[in-house]
N, CA, C and O atoms as a printed pandas DataFrame, in Angstrom:
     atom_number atom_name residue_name chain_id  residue_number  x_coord  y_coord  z_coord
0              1         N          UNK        A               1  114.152   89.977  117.786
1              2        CA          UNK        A               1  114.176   91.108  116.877
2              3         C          UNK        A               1  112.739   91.381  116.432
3              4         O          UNK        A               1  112.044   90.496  115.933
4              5         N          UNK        A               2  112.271   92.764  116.649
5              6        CA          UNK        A               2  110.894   92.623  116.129
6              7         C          UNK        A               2  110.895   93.033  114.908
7              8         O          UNK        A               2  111.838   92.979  114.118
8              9         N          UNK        A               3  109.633   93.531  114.697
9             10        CA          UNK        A               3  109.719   93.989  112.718
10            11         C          UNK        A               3  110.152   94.721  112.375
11            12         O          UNK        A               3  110.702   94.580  111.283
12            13         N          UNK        A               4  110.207   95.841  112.960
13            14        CA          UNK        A               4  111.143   97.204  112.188
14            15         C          UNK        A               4  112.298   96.857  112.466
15            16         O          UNK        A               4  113.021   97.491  111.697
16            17         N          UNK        A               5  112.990   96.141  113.196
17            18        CA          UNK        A               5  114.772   95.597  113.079
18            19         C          UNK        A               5  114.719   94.373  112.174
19            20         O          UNK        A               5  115.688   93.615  112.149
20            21         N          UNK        A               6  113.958   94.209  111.650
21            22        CA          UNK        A               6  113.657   92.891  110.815
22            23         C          UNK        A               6  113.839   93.470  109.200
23            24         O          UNK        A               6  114.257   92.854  108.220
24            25         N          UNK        A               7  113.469   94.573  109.281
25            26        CA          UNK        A               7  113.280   95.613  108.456
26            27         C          UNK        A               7  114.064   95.552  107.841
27            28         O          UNK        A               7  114.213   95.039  106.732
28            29         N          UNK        A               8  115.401   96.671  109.215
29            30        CA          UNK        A               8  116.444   97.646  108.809
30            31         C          UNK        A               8  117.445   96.402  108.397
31            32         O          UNK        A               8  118.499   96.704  107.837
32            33         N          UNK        A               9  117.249   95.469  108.569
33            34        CA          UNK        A               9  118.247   93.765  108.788
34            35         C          UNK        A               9  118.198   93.949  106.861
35            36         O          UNK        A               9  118.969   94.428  106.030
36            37         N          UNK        A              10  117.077   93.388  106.818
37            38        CA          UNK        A              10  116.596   93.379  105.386
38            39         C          UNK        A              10  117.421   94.373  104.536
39            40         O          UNK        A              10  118.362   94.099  103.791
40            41         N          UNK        A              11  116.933   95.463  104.771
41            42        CA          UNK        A              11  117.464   96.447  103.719
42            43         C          UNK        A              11  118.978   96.862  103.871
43            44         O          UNK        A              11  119.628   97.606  103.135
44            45         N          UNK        A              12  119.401   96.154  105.079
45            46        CA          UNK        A              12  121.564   96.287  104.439
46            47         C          UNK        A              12  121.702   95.005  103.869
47            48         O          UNK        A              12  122.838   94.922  103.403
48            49         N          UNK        A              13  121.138   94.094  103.717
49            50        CA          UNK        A              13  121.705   93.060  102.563
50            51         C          UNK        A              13  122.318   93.576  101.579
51            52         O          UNK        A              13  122.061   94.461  100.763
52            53         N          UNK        A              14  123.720   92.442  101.905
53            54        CA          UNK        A              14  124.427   92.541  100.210
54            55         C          UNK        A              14  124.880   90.950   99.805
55            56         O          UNK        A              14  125.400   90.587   98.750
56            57         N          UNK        A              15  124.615   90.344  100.667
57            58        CA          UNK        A              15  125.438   89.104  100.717
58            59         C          UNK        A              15  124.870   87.785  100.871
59            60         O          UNK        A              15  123.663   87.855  101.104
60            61         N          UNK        A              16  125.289   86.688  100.825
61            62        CA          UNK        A              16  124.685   85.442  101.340
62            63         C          UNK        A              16  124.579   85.288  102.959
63            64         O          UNK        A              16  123.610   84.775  103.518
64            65         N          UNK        A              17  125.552   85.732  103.528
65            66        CA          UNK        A              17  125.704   85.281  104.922
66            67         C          UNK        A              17  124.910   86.498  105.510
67            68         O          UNK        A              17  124.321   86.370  106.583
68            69         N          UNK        A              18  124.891   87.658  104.826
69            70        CA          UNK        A              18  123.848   88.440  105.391
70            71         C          UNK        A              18  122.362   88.145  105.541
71            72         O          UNK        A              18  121.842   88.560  106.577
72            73         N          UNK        A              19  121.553   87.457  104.618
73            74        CA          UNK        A              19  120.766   87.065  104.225
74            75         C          UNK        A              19  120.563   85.767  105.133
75            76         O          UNK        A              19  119.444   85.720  105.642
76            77         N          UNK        A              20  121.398   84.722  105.436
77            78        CA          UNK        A              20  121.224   83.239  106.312
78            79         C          UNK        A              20  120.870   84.132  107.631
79            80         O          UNK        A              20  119.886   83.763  108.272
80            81         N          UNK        A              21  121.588   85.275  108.091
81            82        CA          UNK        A              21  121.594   86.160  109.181
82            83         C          UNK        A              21  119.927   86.770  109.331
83            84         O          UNK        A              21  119.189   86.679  110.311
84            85         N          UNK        A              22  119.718   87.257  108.311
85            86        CA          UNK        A              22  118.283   87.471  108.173
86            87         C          UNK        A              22  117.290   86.600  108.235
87            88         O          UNK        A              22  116.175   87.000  108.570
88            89         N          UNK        A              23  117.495   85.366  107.951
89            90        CA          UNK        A              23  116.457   84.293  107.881
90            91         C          UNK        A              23  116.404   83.266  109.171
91            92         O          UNK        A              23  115.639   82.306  109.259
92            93         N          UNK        A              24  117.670   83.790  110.448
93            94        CA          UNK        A              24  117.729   83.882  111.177
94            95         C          UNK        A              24  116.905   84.142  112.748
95            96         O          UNK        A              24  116.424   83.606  113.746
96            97         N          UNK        A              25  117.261   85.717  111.870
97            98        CA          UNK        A              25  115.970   86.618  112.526
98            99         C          UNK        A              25  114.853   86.750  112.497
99           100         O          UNK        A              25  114.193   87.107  113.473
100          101         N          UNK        A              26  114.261   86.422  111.066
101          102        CA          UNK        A              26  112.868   86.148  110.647
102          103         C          UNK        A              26  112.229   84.977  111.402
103          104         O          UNK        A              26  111.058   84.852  111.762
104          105         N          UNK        A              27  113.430   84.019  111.581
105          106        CA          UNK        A              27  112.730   82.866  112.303
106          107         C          UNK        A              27  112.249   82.902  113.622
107          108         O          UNK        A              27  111.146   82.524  114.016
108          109         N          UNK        A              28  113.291   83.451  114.355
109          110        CA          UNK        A              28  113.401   84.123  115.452
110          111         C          UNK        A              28  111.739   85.156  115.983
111          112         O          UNK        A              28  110.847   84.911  116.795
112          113         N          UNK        A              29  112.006   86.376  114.985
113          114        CA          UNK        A              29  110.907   86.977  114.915
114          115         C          UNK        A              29  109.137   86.203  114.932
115          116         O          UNK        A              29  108.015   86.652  115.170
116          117         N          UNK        A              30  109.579   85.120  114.619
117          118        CA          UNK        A              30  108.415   84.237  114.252
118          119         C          UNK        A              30  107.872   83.704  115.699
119          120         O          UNK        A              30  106.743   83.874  116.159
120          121         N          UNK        A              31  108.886   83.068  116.247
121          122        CA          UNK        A              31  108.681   82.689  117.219
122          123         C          UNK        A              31  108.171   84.016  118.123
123          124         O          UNK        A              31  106.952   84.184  118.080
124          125         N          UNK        A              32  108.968   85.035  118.977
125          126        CA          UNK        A              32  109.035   86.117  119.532
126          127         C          UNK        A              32  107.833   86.598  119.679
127          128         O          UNK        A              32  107.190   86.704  120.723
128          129         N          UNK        A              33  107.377   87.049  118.024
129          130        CA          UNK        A              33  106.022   88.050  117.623
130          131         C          UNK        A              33  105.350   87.219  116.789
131          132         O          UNK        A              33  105.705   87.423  115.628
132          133         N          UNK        A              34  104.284   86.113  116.916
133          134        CA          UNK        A              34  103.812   85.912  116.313
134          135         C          UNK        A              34  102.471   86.699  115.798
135          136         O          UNK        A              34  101.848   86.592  114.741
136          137         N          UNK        A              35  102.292   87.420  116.789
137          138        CA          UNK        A              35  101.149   88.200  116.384
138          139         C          UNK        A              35  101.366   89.249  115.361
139          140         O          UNK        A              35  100.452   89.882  114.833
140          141         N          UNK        A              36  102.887   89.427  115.060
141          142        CA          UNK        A              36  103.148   90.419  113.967
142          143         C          UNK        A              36  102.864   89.194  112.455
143          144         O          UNK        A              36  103.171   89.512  111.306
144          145         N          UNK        A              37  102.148   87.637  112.882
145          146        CA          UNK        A              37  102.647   87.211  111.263
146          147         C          UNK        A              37  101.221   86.852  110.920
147          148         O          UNK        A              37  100.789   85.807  111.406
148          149         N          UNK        A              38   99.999   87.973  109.727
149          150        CA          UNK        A              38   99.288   87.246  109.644
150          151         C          UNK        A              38   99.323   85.959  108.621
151          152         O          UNK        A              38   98.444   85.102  108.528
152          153         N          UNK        A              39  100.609   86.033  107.838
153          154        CA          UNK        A              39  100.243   83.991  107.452
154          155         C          UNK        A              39  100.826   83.233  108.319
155          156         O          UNK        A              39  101.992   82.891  108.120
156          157         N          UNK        A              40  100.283   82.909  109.209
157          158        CA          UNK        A              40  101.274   82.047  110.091
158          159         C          UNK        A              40  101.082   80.683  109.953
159          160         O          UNK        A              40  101.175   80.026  110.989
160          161         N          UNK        A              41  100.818   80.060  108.850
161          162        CA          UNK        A              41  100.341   78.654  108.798
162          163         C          UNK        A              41  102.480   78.409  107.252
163          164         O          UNK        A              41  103.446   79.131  107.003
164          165         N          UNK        A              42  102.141   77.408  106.937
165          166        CA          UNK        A              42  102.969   77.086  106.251
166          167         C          UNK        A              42  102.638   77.349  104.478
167          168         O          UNK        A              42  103.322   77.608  103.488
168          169         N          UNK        A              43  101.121   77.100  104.787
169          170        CA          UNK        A              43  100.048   77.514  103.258
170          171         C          UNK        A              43   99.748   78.554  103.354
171          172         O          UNK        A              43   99.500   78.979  102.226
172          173         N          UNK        A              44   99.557   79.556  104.355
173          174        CA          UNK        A              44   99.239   80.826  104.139
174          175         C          UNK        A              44  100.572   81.455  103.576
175          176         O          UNK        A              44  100.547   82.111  102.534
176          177         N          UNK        A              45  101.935   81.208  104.403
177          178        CA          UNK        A              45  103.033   82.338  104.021
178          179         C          UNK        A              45  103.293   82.297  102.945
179          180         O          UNK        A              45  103.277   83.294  102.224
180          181         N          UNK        A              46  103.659   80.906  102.480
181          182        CA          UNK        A              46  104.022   80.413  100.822
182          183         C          UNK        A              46  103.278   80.896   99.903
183          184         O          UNK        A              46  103.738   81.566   98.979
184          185         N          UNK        A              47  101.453   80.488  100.103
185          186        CA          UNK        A              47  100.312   81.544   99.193
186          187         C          UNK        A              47  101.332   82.924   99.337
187          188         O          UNK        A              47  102.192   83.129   98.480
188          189         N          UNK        A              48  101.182   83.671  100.282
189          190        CA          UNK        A              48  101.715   84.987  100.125
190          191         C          UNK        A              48  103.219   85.661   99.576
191          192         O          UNK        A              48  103.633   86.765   99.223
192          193         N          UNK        A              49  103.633   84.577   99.703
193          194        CA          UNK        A              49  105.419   84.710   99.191
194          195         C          UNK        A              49  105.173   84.718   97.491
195          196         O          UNK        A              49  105.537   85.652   96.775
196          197         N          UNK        A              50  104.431   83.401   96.961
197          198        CA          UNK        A              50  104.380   83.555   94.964
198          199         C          UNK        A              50  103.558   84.329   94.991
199          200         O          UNK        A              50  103.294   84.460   93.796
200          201         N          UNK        A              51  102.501   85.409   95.884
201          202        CA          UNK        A              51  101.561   86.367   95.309
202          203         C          UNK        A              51  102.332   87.599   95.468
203          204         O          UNK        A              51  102.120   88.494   94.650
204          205         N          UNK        A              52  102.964   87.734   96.146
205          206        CA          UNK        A              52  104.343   88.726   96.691
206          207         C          UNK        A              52  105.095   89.191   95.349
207          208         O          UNK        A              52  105.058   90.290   94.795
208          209         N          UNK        A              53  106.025   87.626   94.875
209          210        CA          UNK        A              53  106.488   87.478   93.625
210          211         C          UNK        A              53  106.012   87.762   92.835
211          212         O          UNK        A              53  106.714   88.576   92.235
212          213         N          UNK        A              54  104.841   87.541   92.209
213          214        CA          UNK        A              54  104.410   87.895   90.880
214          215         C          UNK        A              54  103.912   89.254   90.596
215          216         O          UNK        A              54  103.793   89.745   89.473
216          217         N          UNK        A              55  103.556   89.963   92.027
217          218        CA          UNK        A              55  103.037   90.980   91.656
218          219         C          UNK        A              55  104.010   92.196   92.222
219          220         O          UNK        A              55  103.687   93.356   92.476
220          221         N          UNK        A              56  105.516   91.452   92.358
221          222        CA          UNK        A              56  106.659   92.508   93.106
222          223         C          UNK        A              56  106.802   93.823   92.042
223          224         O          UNK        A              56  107.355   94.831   92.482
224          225         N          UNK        A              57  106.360   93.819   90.793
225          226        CA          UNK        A              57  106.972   94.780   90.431
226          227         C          UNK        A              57  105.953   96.363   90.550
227          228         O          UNK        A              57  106.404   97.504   90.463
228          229         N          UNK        A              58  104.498   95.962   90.768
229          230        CA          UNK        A              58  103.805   96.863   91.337
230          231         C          UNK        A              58  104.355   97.395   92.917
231          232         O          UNK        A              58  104.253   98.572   93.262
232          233         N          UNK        A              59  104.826   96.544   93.613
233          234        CA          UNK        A              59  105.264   96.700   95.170
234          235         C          UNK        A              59  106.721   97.825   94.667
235          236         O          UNK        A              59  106.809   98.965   95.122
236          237         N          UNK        A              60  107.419   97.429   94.002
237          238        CA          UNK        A              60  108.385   98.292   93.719
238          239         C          UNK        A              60  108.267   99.242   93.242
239          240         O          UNK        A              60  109.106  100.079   93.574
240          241         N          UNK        A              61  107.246   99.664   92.259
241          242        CA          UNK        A              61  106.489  100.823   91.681
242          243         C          UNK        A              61  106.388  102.098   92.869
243          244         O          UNK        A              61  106.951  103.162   93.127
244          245         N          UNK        A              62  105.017  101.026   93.521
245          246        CA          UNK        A              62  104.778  101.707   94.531
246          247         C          UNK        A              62  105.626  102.568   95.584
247          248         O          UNK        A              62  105.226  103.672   95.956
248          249         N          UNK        A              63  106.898  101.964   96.072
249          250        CA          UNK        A              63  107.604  102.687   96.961
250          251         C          UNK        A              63  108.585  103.608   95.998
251          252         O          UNK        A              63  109.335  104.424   96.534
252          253         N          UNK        A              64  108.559  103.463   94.650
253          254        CA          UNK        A              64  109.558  104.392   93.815
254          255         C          UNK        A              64  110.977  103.556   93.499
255          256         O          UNK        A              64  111.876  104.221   92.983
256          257         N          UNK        A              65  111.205  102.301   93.744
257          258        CA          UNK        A              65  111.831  101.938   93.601
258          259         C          UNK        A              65  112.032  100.484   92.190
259          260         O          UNK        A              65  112.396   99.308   92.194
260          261         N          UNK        A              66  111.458  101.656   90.977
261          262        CA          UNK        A              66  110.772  100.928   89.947
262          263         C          UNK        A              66  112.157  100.004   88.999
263          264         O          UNK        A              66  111.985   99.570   87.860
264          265         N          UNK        A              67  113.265   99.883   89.662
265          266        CA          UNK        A              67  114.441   99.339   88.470
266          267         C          UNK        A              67  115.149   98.384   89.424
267          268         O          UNK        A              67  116.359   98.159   89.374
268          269         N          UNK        A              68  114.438   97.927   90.156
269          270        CA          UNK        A              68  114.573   96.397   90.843
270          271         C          UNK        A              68  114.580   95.283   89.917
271          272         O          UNK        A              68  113.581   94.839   89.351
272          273         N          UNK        A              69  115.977   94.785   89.776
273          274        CA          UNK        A              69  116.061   93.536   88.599
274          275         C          UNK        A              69  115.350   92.567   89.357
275          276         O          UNK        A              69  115.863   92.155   90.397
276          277         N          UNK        A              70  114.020   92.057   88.911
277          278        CA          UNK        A              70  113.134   90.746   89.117
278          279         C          UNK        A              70  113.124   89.841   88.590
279          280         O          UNK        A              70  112.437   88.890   88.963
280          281         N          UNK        A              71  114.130   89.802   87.190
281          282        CA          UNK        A              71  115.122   88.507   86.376
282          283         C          UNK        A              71  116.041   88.192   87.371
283          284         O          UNK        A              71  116.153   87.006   87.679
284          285         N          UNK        A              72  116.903   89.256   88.084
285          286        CA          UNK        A              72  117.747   88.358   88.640
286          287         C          UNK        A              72  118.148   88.943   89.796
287          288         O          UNK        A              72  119.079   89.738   89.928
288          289         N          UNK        A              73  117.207   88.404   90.866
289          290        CA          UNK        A              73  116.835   89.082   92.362
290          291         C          UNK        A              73  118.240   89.168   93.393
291          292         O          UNK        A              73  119.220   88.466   93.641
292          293         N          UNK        A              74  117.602   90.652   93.869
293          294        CA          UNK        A              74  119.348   90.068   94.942
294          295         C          UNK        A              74  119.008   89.673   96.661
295          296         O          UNK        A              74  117.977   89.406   97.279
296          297         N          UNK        A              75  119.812   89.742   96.862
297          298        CA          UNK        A              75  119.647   89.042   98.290
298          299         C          UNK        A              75  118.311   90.000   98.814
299          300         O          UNK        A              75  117.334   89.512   99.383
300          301         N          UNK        A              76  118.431   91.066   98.588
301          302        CA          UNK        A              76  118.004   91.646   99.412
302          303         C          UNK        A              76  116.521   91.775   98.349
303          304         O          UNK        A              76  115.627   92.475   98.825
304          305         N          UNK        A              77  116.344   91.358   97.446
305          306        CA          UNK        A              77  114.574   91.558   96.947
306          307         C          UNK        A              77  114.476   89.849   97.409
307          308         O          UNK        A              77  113.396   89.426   97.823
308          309         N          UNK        A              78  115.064   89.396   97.356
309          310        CA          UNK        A              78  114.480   87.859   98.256
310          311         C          UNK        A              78  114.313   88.135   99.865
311          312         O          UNK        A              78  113.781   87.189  100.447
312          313         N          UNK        A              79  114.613   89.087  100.574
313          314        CA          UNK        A              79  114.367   89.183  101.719
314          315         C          UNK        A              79  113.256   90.230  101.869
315          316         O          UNK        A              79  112.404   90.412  102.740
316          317         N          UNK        A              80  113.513   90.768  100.883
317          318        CA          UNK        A              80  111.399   91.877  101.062
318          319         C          UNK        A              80  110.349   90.673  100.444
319          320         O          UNK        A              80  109.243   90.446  100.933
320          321         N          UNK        A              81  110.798   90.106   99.525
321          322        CA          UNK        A              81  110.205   88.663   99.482
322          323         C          UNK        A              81  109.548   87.997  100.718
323          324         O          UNK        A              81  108.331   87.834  100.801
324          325         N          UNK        A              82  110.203   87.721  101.424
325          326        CA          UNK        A              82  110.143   86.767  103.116
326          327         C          UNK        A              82  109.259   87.875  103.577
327          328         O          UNK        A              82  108.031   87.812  103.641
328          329         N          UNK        A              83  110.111   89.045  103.938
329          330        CA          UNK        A              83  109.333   90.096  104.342
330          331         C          UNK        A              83  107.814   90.230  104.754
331          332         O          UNK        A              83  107.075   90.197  105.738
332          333         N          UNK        A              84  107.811   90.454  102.951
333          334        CA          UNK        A              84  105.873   90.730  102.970
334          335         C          UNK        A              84  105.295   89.820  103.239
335          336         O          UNK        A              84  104.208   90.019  103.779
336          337         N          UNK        A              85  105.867   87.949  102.923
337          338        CA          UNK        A              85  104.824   86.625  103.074
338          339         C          UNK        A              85  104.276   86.746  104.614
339          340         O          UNK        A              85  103.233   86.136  104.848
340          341         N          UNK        A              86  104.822   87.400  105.574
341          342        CA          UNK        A              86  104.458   87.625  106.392
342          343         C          UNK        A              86  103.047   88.060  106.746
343          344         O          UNK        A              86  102.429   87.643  107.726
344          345         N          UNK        A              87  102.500   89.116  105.675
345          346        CA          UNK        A              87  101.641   89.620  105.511
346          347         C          UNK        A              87  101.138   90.068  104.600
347          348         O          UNK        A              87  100.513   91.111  104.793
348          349         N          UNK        A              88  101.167   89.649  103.578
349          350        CA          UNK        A              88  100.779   89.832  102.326
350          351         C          UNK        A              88   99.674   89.604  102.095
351          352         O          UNK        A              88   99.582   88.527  102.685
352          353         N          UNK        A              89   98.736   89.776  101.689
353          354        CA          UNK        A              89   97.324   89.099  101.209
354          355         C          UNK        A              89   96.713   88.915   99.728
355          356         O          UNK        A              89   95.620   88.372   99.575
């Protein structure tokens, strides 16, 4: 699965098993395209996953999607989570 089906995966989350399904694919994707991951170390993605987090509510701003509960995330803001560690900086 490359990134834009990695994407569209992401954004129908509603569920847990949707989400194991996604993390799936992400893994998958990892392997496949690595050249799509610039943290590809274990310290780079993680750096990018809590810099992701803390600063998600500007990221949500940004696309207009400013009333994203970040008290209490759903499957699917934990998977734009994964998402960006990909490439986040």
């Amino acid at each position: 699965m490359d990134g834009d089906q990695l994407v569209d995966l992401a954004q129908g989350l509603t569920d847990r098993r949707g989400f194991l399904e996604f993390l799936d694919a992400l893994i998958e994707n990892r392997r496949q395209y690595p050249e799509e991951w610039e943290n590809n170390t274990l310290e780079l993605f993680l750096t990018a996953f809590a810099q992701f987090t803390s600063n998600a509510e500007g990221y949500y701003q940004n696309i207009g999607n400013p009333d994203v509960d970040l008290q209490n995330p759903s499957w699917r803001t934990l998977a734009d989570a994964f998402l960006a560690a990909k490439v986040y900086e």
